[in-house]
DSSP file (Angstrom, degrees, kcal/mol; ACC not computed):
  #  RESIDUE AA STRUCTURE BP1 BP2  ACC     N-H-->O    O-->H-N    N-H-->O    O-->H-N    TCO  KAPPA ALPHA  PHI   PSI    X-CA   Y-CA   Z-CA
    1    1 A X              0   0    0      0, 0.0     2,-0.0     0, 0.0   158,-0.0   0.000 360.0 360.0 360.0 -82.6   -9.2  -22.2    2.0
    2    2 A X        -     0   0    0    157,-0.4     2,-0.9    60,-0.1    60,-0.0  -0.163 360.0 -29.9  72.7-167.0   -6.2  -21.4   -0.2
    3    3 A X        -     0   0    0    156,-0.1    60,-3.2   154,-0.0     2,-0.3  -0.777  51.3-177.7-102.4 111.5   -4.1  -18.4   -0.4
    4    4 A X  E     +AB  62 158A   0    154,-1.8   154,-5.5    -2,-0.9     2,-0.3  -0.892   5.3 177.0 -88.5 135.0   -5.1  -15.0    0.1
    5    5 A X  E     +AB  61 157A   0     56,-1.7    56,-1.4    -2,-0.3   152,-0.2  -0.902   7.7 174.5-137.5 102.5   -3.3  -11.7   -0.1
    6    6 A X  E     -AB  60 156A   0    150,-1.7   150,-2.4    -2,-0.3     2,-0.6  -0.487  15.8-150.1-100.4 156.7   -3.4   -7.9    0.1
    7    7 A X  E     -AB  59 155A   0     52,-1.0    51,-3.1    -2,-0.2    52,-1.3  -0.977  19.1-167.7-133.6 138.4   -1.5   -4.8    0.0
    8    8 A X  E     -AB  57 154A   0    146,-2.1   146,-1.0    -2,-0.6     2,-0.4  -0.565  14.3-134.0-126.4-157.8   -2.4   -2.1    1.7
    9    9 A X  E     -AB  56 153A   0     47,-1.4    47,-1.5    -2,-0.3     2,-0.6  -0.995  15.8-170.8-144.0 104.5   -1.4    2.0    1.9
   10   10 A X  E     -AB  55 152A   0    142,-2.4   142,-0.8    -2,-0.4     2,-0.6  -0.906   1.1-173.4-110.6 133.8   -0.9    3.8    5.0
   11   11 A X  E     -AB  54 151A   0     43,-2.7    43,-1.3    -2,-0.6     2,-0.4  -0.890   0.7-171.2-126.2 123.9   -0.6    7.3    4.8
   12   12 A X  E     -AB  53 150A   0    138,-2.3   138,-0.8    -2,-0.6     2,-0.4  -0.849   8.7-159.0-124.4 141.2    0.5    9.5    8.3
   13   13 A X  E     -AB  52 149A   0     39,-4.9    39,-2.4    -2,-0.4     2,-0.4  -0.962   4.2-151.7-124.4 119.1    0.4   13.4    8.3
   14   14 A X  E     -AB  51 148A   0    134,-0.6   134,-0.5    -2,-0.4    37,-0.2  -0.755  13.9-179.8 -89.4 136.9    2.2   15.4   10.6
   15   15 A X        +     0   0    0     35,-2.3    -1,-0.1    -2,-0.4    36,-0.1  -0.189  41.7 115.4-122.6  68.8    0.7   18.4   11.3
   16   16 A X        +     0   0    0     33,-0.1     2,-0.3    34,-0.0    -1,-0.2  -0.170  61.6  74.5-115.1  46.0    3.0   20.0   13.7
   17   17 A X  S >  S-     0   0    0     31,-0.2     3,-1.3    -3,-0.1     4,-0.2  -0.991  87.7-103.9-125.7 158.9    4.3   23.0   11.6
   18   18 A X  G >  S+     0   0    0     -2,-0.3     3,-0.7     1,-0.2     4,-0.3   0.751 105.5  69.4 -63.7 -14.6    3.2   26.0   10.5
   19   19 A X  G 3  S+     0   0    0      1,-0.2    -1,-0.2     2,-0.1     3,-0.2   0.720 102.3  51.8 -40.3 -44.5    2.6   25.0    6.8
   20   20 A X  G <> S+     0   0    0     -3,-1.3     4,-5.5     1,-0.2     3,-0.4  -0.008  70.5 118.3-130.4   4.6    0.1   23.3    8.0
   21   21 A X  H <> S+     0   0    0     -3,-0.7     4,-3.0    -4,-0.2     5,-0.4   0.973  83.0  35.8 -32.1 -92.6   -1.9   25.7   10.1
   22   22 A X  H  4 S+     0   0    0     -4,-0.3     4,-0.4     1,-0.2    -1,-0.2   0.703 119.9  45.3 -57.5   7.2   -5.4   25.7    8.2
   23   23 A X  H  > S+     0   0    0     -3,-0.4     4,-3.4     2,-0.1     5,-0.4   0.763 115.3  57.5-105.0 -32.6   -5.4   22.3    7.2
   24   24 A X  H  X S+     0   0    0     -4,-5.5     4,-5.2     1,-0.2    -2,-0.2   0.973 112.0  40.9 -26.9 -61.6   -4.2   21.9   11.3
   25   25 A X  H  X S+     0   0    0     -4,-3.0     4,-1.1     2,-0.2    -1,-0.2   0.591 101.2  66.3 -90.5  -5.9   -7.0   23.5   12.3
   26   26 A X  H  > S+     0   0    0     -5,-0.4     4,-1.1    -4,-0.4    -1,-0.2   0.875 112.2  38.1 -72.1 -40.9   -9.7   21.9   10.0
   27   27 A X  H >X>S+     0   0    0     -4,-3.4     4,-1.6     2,-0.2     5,-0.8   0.961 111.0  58.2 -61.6 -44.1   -9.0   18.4   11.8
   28   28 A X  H 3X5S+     0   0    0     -4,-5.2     4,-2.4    -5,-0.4     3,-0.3   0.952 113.4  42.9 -45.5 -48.9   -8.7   20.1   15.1
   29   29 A X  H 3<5S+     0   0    0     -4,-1.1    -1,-0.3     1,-0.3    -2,-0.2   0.702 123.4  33.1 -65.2 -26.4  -12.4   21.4   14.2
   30   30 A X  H <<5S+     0   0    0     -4,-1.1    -1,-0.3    -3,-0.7    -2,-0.2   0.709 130.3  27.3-122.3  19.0  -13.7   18.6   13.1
   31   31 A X  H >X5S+     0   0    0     -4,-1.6     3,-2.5    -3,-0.3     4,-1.5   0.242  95.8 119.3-135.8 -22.9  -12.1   15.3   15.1
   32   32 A X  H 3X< +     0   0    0     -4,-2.4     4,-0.6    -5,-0.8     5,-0.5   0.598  60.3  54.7  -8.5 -52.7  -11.6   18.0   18.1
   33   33 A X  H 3> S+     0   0    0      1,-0.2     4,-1.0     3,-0.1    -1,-0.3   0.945 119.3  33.2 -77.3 -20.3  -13.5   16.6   20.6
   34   34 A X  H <> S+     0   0    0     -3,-2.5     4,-1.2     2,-0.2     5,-0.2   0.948 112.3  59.7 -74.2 -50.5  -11.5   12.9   20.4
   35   35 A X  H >< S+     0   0    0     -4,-1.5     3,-3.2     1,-0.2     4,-0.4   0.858 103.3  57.5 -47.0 -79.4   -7.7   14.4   19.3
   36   36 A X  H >< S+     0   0    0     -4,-0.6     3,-1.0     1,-0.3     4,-0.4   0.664  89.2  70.5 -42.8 -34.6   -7.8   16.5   22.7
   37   37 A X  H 3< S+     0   0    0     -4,-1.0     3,-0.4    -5,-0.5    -1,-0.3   0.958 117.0  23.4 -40.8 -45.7   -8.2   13.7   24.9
   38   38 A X  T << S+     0   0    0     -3,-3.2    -2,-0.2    -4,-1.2    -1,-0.2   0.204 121.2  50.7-130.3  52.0   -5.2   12.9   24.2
   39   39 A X  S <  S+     0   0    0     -3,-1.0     8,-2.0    -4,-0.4     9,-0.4   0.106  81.0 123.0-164.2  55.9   -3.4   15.8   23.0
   40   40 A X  B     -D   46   0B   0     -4,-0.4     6,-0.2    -3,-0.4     2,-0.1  -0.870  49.2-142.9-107.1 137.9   -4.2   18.3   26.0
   41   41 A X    >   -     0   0    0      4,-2.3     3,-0.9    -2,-0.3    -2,-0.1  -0.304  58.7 -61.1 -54.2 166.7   -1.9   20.1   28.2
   42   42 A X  G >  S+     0   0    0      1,-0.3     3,-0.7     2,-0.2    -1,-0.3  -0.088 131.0  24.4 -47.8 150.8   -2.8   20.7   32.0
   43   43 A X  G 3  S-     0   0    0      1,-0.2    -1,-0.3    -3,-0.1     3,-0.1   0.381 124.7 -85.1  62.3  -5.5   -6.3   22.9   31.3
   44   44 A X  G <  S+     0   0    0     -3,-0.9    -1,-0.2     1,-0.2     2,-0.2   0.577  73.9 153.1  90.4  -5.2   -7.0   21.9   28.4
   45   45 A X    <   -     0   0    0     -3,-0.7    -4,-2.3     1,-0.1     2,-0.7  -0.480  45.8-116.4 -89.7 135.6   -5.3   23.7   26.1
   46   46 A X  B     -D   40   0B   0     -2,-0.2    -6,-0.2    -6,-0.2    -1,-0.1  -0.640  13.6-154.6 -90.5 137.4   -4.5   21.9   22.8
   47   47 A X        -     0   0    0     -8,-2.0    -1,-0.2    -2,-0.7    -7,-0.1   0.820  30.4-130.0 -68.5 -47.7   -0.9   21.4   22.0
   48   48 A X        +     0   0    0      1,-0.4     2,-0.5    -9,-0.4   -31,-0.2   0.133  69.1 113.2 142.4  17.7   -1.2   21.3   18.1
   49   49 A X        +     0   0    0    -10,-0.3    -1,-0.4   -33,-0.1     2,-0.3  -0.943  39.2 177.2-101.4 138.7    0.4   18.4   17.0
   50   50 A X        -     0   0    0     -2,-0.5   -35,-2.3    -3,-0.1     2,-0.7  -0.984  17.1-153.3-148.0 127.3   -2.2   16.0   15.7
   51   51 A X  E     -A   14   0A   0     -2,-0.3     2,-0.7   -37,-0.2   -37,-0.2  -0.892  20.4-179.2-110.3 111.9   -0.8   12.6   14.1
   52   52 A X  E     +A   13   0A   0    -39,-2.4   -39,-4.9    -2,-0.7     2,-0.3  -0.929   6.8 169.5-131.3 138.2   -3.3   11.6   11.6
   53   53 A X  E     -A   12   0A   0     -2,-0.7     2,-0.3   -41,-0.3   -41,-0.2  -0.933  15.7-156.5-123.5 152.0   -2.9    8.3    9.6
   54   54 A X  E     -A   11   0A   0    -43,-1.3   -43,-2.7    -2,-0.3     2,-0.4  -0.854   6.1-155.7-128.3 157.3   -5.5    6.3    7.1
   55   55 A X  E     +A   10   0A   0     -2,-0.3     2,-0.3   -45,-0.2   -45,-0.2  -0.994  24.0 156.3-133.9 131.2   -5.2    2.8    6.4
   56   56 A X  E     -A    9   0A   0    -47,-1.5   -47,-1.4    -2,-0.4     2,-0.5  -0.945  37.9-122.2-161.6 139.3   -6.8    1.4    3.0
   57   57 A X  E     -A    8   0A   0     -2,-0.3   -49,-0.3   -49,-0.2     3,-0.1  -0.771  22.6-176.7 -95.3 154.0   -6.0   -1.7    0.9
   58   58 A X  E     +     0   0A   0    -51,-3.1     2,-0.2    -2,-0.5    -1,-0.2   0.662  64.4  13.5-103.9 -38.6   -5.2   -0.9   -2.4
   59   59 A X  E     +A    7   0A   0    -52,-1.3   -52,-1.0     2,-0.0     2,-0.3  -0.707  59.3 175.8-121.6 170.5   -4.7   -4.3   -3.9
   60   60 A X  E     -A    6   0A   0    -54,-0.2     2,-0.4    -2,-0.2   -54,-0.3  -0.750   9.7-159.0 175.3 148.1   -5.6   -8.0   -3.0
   61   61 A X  E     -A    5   0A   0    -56,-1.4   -56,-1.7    -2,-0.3     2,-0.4  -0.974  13.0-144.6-155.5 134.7   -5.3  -11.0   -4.5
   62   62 A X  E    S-A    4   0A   0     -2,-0.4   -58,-0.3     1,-0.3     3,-0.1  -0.773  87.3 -17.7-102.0 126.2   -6.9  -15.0   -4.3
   63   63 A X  S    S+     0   0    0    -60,-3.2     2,-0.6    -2,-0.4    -1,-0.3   0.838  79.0 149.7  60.6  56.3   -4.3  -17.8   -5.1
   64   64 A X        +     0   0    0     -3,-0.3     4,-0.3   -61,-0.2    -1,-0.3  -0.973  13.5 170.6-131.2 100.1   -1.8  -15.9   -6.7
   65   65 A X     >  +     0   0    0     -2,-0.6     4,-2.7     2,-0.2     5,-0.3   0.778  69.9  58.1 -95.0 -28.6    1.1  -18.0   -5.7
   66   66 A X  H  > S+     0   0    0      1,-0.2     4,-3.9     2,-0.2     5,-0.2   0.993 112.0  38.8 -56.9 -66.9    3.6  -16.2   -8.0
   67   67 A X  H  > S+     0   0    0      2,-0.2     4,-0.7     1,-0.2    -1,-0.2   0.826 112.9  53.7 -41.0 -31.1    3.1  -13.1   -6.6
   68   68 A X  H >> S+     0   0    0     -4,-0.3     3,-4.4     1,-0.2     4,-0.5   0.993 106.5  57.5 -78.3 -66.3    2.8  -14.3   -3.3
   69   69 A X  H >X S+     0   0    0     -4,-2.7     4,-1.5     1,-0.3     3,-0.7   0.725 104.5  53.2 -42.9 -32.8    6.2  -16.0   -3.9
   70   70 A X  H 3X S+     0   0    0     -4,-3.9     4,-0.9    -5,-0.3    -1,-0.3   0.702 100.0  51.3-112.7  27.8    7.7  -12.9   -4.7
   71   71 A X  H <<>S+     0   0    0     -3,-4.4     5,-1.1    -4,-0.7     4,-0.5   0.438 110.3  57.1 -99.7 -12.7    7.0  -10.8   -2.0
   72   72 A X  H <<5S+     0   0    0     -3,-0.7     6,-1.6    -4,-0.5     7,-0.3   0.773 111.4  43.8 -70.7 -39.1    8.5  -14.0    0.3
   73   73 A X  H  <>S+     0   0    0     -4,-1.5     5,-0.9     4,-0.2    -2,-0.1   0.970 129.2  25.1 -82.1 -53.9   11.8  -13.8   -1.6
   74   74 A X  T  <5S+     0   0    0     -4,-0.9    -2,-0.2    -5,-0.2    -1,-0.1   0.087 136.5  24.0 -90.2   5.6   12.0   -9.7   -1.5
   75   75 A X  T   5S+     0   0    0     -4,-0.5    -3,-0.2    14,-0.1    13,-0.1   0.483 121.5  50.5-134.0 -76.8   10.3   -8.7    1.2
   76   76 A X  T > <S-     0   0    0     -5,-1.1     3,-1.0    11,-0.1    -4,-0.2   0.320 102.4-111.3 -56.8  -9.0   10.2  -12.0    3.8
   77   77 A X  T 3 5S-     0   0    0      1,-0.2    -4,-0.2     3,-0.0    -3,-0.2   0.994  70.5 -65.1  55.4  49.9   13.8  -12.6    3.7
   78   78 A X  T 3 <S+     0   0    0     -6,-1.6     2,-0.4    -5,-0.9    -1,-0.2   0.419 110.1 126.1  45.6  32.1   12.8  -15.7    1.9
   79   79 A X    <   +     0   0    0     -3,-1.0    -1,-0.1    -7,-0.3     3,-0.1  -0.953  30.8 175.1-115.5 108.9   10.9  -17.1    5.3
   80   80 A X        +     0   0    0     -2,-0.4     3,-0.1     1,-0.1    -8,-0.0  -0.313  49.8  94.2-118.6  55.4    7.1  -17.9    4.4
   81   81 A X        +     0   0    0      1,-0.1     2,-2.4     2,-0.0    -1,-0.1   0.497  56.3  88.6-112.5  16.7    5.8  -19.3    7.6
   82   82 A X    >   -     0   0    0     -3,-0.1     3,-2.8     3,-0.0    75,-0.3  -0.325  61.3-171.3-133.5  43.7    4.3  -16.4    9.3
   83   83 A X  T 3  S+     0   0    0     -2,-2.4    75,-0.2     1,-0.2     3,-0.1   0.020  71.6  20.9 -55.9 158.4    0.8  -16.3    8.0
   84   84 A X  T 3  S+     0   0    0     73,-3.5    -1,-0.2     1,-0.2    74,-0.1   0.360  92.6 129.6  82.8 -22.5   -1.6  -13.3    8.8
   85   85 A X    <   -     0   0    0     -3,-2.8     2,-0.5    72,-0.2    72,-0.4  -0.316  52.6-142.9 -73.8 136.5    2.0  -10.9    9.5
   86   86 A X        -     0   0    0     70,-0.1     2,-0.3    -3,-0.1    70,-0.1  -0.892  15.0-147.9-102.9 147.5    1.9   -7.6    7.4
   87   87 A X  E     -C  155   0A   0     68,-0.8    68,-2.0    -2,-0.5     2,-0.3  -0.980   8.1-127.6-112.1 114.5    5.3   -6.7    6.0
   88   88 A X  E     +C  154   0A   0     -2,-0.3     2,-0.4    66,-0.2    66,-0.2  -0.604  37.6 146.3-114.1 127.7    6.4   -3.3    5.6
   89   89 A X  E     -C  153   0A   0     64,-0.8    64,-3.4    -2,-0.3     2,-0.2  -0.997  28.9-119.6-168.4 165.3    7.8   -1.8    2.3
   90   90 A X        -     0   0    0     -2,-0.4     4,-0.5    62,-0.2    62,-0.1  -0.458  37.2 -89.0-114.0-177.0    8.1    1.1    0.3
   91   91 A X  S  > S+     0   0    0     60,-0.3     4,-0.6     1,-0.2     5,-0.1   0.809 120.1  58.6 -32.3 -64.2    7.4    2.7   -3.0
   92   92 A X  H >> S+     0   0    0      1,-0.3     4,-3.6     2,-0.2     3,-3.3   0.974 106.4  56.5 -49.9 -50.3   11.2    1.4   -4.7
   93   93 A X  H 3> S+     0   0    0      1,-0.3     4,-1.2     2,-0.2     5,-0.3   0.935 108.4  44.8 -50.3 -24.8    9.8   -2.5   -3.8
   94   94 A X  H 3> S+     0   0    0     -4,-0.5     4,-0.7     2,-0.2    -1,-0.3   0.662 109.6  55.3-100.6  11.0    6.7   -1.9   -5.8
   95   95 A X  H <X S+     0   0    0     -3,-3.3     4,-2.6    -4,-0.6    -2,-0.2   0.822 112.1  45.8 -83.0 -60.1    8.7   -0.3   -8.9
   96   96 A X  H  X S+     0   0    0     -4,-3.6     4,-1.0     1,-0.2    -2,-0.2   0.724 114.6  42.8 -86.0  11.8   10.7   -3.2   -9.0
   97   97 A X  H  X S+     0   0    0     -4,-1.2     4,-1.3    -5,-0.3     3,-0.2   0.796 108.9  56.9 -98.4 -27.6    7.8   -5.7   -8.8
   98   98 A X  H  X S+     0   0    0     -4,-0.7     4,-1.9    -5,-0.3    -2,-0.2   0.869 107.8  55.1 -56.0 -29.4    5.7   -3.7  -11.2
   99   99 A X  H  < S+     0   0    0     -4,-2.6     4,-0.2     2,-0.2    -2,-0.2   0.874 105.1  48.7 -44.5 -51.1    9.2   -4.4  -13.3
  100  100 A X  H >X S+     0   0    0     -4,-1.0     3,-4.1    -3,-0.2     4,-1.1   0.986 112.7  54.2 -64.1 -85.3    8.9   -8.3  -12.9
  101  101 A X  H 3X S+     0   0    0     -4,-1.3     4,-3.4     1,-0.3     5,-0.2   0.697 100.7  51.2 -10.0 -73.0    5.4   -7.9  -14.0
  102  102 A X  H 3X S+     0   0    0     -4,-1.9     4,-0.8     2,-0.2    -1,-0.3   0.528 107.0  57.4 -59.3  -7.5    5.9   -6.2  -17.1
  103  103 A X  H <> S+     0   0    0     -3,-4.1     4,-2.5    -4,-0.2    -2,-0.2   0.786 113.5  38.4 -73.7 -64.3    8.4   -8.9  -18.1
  104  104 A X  H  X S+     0   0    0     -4,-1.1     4,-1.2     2,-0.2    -2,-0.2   0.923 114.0  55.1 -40.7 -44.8    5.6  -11.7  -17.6
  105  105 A X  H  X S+     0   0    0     -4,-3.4     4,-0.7    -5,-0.3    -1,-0.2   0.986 116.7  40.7 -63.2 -67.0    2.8   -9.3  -19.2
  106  106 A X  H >< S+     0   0    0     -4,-0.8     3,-2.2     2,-0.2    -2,-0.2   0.883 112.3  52.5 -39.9 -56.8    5.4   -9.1  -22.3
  107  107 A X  H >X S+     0   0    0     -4,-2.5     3,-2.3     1,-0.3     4,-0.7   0.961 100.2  60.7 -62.7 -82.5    6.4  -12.9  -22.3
  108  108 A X  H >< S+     0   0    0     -4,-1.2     3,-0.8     1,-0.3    -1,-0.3   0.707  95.4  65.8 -18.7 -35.6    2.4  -14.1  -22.4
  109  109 A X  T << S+     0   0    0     -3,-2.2    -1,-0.3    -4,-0.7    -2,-0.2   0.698  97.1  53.2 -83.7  -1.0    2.4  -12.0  -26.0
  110  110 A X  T <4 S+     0   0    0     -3,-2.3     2,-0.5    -4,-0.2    -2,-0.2   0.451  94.6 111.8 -89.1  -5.9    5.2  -15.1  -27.6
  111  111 A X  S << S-     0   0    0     -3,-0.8     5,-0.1    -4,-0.7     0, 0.0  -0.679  77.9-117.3 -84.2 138.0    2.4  -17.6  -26.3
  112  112 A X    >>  -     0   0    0     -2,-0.5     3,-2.9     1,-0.1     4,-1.9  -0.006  25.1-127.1 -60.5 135.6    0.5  -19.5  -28.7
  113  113 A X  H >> S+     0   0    0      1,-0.3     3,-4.1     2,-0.2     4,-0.8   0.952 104.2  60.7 -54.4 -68.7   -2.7  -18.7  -28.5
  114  114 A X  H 3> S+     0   0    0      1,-0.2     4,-0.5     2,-0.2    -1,-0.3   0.739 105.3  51.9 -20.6 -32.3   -4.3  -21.7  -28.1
  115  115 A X  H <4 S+     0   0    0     -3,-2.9    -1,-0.2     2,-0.2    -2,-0.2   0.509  99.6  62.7 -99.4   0.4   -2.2  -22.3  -24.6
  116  116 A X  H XX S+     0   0    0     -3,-4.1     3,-5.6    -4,-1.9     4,-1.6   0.937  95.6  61.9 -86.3 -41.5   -3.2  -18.7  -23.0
  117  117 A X  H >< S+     0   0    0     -4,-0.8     3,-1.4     1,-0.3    -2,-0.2   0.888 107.9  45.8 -25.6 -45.5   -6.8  -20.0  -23.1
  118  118 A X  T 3< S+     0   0    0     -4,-0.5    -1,-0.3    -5,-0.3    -2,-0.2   0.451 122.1  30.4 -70.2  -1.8   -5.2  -22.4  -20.9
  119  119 A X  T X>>S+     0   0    0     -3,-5.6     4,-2.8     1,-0.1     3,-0.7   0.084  83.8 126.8-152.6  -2.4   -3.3  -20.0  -18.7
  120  120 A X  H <X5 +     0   0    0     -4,-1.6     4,-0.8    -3,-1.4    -2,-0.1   0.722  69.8  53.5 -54.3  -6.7   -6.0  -17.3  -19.1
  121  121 A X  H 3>5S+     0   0    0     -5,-0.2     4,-2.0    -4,-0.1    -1,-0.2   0.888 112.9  42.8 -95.8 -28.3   -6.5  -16.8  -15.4
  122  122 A X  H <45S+     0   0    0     -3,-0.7     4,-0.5     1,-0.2     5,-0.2   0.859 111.0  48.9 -66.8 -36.2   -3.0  -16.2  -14.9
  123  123 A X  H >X5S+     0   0    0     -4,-2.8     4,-3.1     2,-0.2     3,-1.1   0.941 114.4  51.3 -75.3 -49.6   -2.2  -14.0  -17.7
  124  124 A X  H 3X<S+     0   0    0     -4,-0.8     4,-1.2    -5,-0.5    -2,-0.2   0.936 108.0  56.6 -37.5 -60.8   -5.8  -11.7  -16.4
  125  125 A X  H 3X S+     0   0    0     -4,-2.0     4,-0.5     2,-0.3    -1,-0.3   0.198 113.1  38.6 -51.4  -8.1   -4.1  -11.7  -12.7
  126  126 A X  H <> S+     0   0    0     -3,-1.1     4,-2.1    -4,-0.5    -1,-0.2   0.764 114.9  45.6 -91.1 -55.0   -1.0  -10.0  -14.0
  127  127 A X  H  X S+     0   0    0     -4,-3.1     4,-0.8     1,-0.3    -2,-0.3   0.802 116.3  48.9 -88.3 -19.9   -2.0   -7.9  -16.2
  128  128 A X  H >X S+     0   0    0     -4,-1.2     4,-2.7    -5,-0.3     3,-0.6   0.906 114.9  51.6 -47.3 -63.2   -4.8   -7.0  -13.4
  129  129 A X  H 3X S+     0   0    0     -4,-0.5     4,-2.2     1,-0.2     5,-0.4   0.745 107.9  49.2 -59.2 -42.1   -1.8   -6.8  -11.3
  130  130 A X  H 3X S+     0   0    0     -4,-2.1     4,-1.4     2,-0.2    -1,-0.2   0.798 110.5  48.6 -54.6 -32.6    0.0   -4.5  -13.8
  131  131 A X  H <X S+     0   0    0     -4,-0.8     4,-1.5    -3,-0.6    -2,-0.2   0.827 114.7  43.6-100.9 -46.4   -2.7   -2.1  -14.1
  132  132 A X  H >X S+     0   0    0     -4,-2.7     4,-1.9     2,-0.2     3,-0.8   0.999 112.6  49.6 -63.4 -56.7   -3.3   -1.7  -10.3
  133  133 A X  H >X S+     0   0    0     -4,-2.2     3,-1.4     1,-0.3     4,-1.0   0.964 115.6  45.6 -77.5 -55.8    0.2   -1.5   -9.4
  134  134 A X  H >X S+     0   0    0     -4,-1.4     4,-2.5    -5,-0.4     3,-1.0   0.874 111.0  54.0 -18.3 -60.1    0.6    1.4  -12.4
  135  135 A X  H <X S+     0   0    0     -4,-1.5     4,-1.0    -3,-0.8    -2,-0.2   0.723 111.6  44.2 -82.2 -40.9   -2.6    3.1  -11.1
  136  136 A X  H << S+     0   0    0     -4,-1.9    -1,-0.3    -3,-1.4    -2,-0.2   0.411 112.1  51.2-108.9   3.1   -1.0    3.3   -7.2
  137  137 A X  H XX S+     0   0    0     -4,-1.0     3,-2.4    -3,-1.0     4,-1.3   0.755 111.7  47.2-113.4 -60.1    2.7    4.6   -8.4
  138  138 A X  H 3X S+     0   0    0     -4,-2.5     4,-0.6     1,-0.3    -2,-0.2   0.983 118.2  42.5 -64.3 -40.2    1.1    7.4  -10.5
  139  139 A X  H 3< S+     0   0    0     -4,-1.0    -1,-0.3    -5,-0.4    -3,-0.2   0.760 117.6  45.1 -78.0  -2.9   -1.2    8.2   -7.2
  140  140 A X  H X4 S+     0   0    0     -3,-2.4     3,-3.7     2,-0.1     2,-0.4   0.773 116.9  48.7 -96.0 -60.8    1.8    7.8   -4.8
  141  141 A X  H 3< S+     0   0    0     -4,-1.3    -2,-0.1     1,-0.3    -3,-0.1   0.492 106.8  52.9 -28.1 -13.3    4.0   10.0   -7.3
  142  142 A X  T 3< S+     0   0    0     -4,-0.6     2,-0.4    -2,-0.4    -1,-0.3   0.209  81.0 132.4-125.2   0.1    1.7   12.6   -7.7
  143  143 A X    <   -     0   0    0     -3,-3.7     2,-0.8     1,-0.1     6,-0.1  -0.251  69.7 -93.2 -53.4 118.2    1.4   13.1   -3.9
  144  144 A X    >   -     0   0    0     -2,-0.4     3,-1.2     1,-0.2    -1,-0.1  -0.218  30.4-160.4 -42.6  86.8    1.6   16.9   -2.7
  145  145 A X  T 3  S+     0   0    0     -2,-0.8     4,-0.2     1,-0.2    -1,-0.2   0.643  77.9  72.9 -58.9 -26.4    5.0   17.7   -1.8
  146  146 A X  T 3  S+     0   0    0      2,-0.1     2,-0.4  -127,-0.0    -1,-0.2   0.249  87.6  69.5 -69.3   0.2    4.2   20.8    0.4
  147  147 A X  S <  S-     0   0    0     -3,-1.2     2,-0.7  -127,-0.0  -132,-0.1  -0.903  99.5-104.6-118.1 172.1    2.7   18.8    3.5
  148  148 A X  E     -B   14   0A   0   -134,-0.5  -134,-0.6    -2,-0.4     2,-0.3  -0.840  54.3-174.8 -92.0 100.2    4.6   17.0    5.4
  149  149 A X  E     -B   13   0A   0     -2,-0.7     2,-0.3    -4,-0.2  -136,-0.2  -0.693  15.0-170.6-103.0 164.5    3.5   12.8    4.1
  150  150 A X  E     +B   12   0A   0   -138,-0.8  -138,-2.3    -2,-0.3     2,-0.4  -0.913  14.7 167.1-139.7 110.0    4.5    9.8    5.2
  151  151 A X  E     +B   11   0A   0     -2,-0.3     2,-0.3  -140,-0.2   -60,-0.3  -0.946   2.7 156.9-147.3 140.3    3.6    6.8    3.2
  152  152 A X  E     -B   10   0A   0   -142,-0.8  -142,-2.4    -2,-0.4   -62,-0.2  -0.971  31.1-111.2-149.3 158.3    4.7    3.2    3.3
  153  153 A X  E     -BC   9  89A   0    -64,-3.4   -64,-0.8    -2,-0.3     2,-0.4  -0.245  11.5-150.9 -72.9 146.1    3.3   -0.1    2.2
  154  154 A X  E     -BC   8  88A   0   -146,-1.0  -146,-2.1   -66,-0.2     2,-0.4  -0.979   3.8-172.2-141.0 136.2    1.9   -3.6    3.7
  155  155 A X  E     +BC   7  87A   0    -68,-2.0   -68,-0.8    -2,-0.4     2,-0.4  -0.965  16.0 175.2-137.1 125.5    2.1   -6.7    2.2
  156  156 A X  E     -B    6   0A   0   -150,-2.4  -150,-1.7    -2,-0.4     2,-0.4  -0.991   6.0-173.4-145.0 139.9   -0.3   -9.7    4.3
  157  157 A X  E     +B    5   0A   0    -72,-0.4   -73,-3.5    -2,-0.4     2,-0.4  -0.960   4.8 177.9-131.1 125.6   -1.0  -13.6    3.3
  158  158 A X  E      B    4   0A   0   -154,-5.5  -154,-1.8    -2,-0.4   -75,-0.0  -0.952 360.0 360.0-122.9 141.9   -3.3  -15.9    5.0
  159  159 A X              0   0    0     -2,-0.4  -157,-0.4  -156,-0.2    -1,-0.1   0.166 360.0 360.0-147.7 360.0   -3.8  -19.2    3.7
């Protein structure tokens, strides 16, 4: 079996303002027939708040016990019994583990070559790690400030 791990992205839009009119009334039009089941007044008449969220993993990772570990320390309240639990965190959490990273990415260039062969799967998985976690702070960062967003984080290990 061994250790397996993900993060994933949830992103909720409220669209209960007027900002948010056409982009309101494009979901209404095209998720319509489901949203009003449950978000009819008496008659039928749609109320116009429509709660819409996506769920998508962004990252994921096989037997990456470093990592794992340091989402137990900072995250878990240093409790790792709770396999299968997702864990909730924001943006700042992945700033500073994309920090811890980029020490380790740095530290691998004072090893002798001969011993990163040795250590090449770890050194890949970082810098793998580096590059994703880069990749999902420029796309959260660059997020449209003129809707109303909601976005927070999930961190899940099964072993």
């Amino acid at each position: 079996m061994g250790l397996d791990a993900s993060l994933e992205c949830v992103v909720s839009l409220s669209l209960d303002n007027d900002e948010n009119l056409r982009l309101r009334e494009s979901i209404k039009n095209l998720f319509g027939p489901f949203i009003m089941l449950g978000n009819a007044k008496a008659g039928g008449t749609f109320t116009g708040f429509i709660p819409v969220s996506v769920n998508f993993e962004v990252m994921s990772w096989r037997k990456a016990h470093d990592i794992h570990n340091w989402f137990v320390k900072n995250i878990q309240d240093g409790k790792d019994k709770d396999c299968g639990r997702r864990y909730s965190l924001d943006a700042s959490k992945l700033h500073e583990l994309l920090m811890v990273v980029n020490k380790i990415v740095e530290s691998y260039e004072t090893i002798p070559k001969e011993d990163q062969e040795y250590l090449s799967r770890e050194i890949t998985l970082t810098r793998e790690t580096k590059e994703g976690l880069e990749k999902l702070l420029t796309w959260y960062e660059a997020l449209p400030k003129t809707i109303q967003l909601h976005v927070w984080f999930s961190y899940q290990a099964t072993w």
